[in-house]
N, C-alpha and C positions, 0 to 999 in steps of 0.2 A: 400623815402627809402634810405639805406644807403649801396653800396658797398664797399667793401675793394677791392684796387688796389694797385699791387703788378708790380715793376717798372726793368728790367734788366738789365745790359749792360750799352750799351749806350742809355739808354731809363732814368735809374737811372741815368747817366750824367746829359742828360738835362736837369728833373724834380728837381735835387737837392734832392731824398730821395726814399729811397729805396720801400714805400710803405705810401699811402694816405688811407684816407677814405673820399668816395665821396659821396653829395646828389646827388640824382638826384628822378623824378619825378617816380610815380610807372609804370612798364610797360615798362619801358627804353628800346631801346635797346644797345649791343654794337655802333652800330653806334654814338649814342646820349649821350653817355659817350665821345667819342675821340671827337665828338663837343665842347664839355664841357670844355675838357682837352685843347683843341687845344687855346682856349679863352686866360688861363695862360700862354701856351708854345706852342705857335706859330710853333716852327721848329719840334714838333712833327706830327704834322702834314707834314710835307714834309716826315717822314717817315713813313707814315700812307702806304702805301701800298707794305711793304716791312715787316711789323709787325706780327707775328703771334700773336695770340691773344688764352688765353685758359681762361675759367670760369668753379670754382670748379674742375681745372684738365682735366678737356677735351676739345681740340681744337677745338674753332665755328667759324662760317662766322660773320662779323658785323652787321647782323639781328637777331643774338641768343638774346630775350628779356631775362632781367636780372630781379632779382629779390632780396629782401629783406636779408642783409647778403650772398650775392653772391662773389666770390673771383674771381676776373681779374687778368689775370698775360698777362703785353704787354711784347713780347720777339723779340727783335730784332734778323736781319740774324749773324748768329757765321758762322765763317771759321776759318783755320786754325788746327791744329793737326799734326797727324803723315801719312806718305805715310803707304802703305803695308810694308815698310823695315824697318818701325820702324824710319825712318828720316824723321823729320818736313820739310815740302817744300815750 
């Protein structure tokens, strides 16, 4: 099967592009995609558990089994912004 994976941040840093399409075996789960991934990009994995992860738009644990045309989006942790006063801190 084939999902589409959809890369953020510093997540599209390391991958070198903003979004892939990836084989993987039917029944997949998350898990067994960042397996996958981890093979080509090594240091993704050092961010593996700092990752939120969402398929088709809603955020799963890395046991959500994936399926045929499913959309991944790995998002790395963001900080950063404004305080209550309107001044970035």
């Amino acid at each position: 099967m084939e999902v589409k994976v959809l890369f953020f941040a510093s997540c599209r840093d390391l991958v070198g592009t903003p979004e892939a399409s990836i084989s993987l075996p039917e029944r997949a789960s998350v898990a067994a995609l960042l397996a996958r991934l981890a093979v080509e990009h090594p240091r993704l994995q050092e961010m593996e558990g700092s990752l939120m992860i969402s398929v088709n738009q809603a955020y799963v644990d890395r046991t959500q089994q994936l399926n045929e045309g499913d959309e991944v989006a790995f998002i790395p942790p963001v900080s950063g912004g404004a305080t209550a006063d309107g001044i970035a801190g």
